[in-house]
C-alpha positions as CSV (number, residue, x, y, z in Angstrom):
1,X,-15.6,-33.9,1.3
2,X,-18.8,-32.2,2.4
3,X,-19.1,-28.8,4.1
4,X,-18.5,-30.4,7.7
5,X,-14.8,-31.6,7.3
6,X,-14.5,-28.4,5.1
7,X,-15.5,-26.2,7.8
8,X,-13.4,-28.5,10.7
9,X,-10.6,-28.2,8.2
10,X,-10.4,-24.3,8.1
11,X,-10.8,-24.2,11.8
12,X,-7.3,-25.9,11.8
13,X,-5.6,-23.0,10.1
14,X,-3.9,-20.7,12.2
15,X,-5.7,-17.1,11.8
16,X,-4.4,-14.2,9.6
17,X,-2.0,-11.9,10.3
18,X,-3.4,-8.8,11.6
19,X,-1.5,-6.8,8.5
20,X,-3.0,-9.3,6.2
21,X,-6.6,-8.7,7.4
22,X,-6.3,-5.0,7.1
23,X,-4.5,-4.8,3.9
24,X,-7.5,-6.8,2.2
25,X,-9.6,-4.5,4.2
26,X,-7.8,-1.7,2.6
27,X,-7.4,-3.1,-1.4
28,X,-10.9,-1.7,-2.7
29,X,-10.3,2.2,-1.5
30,X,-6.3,2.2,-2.8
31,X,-6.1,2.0,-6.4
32,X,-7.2,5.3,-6.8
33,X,-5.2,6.1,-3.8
34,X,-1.9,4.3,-5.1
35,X,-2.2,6.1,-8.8
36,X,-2.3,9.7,-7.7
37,X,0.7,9.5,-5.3
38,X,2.2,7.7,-8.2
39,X,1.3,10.6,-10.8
40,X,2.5,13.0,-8.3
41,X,5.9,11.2,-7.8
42,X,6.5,11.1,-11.5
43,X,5.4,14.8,-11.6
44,X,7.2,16.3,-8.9
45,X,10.9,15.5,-8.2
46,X,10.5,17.3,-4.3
47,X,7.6,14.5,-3.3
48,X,9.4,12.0,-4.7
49,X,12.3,12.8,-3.4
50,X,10.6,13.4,0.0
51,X,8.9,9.1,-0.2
52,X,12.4,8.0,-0.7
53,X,13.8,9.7,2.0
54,X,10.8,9.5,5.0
55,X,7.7,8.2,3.1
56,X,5.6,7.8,6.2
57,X,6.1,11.7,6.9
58,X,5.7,13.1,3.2
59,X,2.9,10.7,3.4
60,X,1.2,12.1,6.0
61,X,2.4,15.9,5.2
62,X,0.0,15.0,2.7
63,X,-2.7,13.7,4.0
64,X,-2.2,9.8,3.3
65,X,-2.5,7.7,6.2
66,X,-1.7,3.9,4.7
67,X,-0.3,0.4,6.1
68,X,3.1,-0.4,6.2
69,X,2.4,-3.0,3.6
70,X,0.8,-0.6,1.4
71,X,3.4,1.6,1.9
72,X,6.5,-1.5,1.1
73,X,4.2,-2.0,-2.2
74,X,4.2,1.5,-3.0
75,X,7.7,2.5,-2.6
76,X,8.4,-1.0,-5.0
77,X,6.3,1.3,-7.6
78,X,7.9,4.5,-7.1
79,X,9.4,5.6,-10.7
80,X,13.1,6.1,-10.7
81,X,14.4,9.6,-11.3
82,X,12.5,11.4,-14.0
83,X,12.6,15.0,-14.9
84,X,9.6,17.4,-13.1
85,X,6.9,17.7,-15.9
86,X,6.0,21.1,-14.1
């Protein structure tokens, strides 16, 4: 197969989804993103309280402004109860 039939052959795939697209567009800036509202979470029982209940408003209360698929990945990683470490 040369680059051609390659090129005629990804023309034939139906194009992203717009949440795909920005997601990957997203990936390199969130990892340190993702850790500190995880550390924060596992810190403080109020915040993590407050993502289970209305994560896009503690989110944003806190100055995190992410995707909704970030935000289904992050509440997957959210730590279960834990005592504050306070």
């Amino acid at each position: 197969m040369d680059e051609r039939e390659i090129g005629r052959l990804l023309r034939l795939l139906p194009a992203a989804p717009a949440e795909w697209t920005l997601t990957a567009q997203e990936l390199p800036f969130l990892s340190a993103e993702l850790a500190d509202i995880l550390e924060r979470a596992r810190g403080d029982g109020g915040f993590r309280d407050g993502l289970r209940a209305d994560p896009d408003t503690t989110l944003r209360d806190h100055g995190y402004d992410l995707s909704p698929s970030v935000m289904a990945h992050l509440m997957k990683l959210l730590p279960e109860d834990e005592p504050d470490q306070s």
